[in-house]
C-alpha positions as CSV (number, residue, x, y, z in Angstrom):
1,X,0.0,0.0,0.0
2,X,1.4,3.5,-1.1
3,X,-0.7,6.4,0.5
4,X,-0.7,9.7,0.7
5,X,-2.1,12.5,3.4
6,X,-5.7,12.1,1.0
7,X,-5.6,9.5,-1.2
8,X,-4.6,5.6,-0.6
9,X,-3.4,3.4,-3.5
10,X,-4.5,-0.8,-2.0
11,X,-2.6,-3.0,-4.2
12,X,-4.3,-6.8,-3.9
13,X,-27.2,5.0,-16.4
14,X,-27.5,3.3,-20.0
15,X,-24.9,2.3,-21.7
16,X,-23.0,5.3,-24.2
17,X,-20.5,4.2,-26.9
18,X,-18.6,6.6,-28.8
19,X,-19.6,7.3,-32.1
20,X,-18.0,8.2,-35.5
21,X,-14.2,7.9,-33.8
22,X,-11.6,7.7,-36.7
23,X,-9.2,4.7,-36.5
24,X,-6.2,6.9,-35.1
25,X,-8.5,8.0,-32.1
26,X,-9.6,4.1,-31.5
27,X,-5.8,3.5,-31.0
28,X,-5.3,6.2,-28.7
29,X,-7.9,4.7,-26.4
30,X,-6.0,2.6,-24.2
31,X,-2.0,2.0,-24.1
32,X,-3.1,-2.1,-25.3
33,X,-5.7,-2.8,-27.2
34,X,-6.4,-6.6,-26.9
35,X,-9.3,-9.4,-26.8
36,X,-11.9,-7.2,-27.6
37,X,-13.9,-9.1,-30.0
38,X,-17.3,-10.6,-29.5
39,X,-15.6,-14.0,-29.6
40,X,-13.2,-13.6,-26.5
41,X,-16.3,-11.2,-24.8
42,X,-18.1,-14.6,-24.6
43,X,-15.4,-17.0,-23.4
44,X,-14.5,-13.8,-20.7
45,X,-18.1,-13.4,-19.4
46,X,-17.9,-17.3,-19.0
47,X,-14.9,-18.5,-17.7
48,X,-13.3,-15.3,-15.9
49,X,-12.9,-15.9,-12.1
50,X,-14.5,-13.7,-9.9
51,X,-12.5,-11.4,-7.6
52,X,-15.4,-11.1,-4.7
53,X,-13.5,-12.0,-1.9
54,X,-10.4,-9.4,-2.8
55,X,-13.3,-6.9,-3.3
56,X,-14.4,-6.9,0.3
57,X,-10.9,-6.3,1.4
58,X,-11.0,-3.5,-0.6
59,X,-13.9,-2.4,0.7
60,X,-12.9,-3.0,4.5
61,X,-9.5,-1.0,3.7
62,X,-11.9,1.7,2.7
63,X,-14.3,1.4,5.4
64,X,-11.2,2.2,7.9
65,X,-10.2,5.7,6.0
66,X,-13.5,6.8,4.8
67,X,-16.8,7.1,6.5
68,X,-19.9,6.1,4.9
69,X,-21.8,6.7,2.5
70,X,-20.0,6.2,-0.9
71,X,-21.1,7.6,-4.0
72,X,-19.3,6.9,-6.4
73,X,-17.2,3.9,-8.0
74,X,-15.2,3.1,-11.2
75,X,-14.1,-0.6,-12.1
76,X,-11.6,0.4,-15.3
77,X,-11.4,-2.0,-17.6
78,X,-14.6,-4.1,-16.5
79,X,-14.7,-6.5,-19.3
80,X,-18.3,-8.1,-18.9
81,X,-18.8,-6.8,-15.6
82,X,-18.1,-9.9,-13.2
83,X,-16.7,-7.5,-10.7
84,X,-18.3,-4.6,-11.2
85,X,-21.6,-5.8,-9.6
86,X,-19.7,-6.8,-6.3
87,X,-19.3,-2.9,-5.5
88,X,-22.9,-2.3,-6.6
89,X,-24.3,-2.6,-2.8
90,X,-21.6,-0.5,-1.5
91,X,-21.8,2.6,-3.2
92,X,-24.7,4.9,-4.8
93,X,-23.3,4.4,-8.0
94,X,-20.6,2.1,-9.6
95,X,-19.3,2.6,-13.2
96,X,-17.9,-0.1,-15.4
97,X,-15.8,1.8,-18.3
98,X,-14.1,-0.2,-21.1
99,X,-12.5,0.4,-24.2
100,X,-14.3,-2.5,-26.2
101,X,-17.9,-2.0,-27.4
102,X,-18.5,-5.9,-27.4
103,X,-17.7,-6.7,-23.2
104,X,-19.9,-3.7,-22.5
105,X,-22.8,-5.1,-25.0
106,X,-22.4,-7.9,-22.4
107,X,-22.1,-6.0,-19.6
108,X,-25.4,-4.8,-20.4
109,X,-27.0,-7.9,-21.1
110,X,-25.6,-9.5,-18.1
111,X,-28.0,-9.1,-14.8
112,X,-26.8,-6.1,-12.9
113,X,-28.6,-3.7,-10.1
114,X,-30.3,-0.5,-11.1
115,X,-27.1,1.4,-9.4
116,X,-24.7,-0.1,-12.1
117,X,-24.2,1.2,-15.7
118,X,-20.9,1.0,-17.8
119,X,-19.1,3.5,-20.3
120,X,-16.6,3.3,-23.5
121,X,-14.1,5.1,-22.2
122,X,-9.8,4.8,-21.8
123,X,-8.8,4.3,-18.6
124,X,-6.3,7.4,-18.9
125,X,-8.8,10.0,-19.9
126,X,-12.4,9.4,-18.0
127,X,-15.4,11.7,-18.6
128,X,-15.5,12.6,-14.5
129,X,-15.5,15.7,-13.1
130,X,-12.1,16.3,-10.4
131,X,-12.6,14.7,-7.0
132,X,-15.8,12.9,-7.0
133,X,-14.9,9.5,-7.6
134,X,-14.5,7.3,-3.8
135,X,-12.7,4.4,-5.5
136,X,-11.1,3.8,-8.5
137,X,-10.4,-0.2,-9.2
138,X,-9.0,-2.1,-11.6
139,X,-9.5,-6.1,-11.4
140,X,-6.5,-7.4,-13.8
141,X,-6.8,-5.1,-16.2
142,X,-4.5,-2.2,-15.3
143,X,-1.5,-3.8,-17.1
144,X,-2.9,-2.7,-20.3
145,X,-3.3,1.1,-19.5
146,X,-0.6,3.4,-20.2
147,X,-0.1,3.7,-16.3
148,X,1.6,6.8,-15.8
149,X,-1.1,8.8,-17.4
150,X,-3.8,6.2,-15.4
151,X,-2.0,7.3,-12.3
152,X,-2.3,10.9,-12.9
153,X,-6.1,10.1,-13.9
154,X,-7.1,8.5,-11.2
155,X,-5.4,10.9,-8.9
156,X,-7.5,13.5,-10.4
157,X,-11.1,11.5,-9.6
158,X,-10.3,10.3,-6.5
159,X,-11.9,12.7,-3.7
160,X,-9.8,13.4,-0.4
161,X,-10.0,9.7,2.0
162,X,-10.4,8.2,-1.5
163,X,-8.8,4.9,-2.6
164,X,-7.2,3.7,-6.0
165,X,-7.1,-0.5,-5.7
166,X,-5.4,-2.6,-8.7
167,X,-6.3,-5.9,-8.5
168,X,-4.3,-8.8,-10.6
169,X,-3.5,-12.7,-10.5
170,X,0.6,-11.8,-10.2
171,X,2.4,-13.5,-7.8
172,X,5.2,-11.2,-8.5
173,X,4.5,-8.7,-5.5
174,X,6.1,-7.6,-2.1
175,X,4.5,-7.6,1.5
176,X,4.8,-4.6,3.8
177,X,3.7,-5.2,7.3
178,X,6.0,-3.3,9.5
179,X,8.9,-5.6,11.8
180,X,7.3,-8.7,10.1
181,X,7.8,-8.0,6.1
182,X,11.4,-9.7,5.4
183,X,9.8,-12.8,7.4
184,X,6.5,-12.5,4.8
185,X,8.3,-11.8,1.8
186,X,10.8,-15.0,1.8
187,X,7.4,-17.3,2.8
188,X,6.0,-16.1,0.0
189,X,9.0,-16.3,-2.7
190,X,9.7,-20.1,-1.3
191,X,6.0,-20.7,-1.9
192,X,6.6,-19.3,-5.6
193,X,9.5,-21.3,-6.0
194,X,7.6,-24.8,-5.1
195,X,4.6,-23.5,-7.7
196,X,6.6,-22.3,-10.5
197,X,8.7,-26.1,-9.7
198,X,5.5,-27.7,-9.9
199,X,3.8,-26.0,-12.6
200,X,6.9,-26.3,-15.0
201,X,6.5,-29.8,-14.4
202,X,3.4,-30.2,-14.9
203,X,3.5,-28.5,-18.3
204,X,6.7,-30.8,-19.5
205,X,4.2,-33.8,-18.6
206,X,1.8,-32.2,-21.3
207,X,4.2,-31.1,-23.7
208,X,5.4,-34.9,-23.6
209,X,2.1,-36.2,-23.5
210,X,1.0,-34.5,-26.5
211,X,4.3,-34.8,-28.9
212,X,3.6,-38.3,-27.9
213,X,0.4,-38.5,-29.6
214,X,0.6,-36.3,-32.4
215,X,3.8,-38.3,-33.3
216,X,2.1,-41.1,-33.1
217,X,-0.5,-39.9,-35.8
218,X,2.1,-38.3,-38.2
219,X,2.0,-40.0,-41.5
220,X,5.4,-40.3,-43.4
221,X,5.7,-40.8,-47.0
222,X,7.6,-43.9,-48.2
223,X,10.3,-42.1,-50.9
């Protein structure tokens, strides 16, 4: 966690899409543009985990700086929406934006409370007004943006006591919790080191597995 006197940074209506943008200024929208077909939207809104449990930590974290009630959320780069309907009873209003027309369309036609809508928009220029925004979360998605401009953005949304959260699956991270973060730290990177052991095992046992078979099914031309 990196804070601030103000702000806190916790690492762990309907819908309106631009119109008539010219190929140069869909580029510009976000620092990566990737997996935004209807295709991928499909296999996202089915098989993407969702982050419920980290959201309430995020919520308790915001809880202890902030008193109640919060208005306003923004989950940037929402995809189909799986998380941003976990903020939904926590704040008056809660904001999905997204860069790709086709996760919003699903986002839309997913089930979602009255007090969620979601907007085309890049994460590093956001059509908010300065410091009215409580939380600003991204859930795996923040690697795309072009993050010093996202940091700046989200530094001008966030209203004083508000927090900015990035959320991803990286186990490449570092503790801090006072006299006991050197102890936490080397857990954690001999936990990594057992995973990444196992896992690159585990994939050599596939790799093999499947040079195996499709060996097996090669057909060779007698010359």
């Amino acid at each position: 966690m990196l804070a601030n006197s103000d702000r806190a940074t916790f690492i762990l209506s309907p819908l309106r899409i631009s119109k008539g943008l010219t190929a140069v200024q869909e580029r510009c929208l976000m620092a990566e543009r990737r997996y935004e077909g209807k295709d991928h939207a499909v296999s996202y809104q089915k098989y993407r985990v969702s982050p419920q449990e980290v959201v309430e930590e995020v919520l308790a974290f915001l809880e202890r700086r902030k008193a109640k009630p919060f208005h306003l959320a923004l989950d940037v780069g929402c995809g189909s929406g799986q998380g941003t309907v976990f903020l939904a009873p926590h704040f008056t209003h809660v904001v999905g934006i997204d860069v790709s027309s086709a996760m919003l369309e699903f986002a839309m036609a997913s089930d979602h409370p009255p007090n969620v809508s979601y907007r085309q928009s890049p994460a590093e220029q956001m059509p908010f007004e300065d410091g009215v925004v409580d939380l600003v979360t991204s859930m795996t998605a923040a690697h795309w943006f072009d993050r010093p401009r996202f940091l700046l953005e989200a530094d001008r949304l966030l209203r004083p006591g508000g927090c900015l959260a990035l959320l991803s699956y990286t186990m490449d991270f570092e503790l801090e919790c006072g006299d006991h973060s050197s102890r936490l730290n080397a857990i954690c990177q001999e936990v990594r080191s057992h995973l990444i052991t196992w896992s690159l095992l585990v994939y050599a046992s596939c790799s093999m597995q499947l040079c195996s078979h499709t060996a097996a099914h090669i057909w060779v031309p007698v010359l």
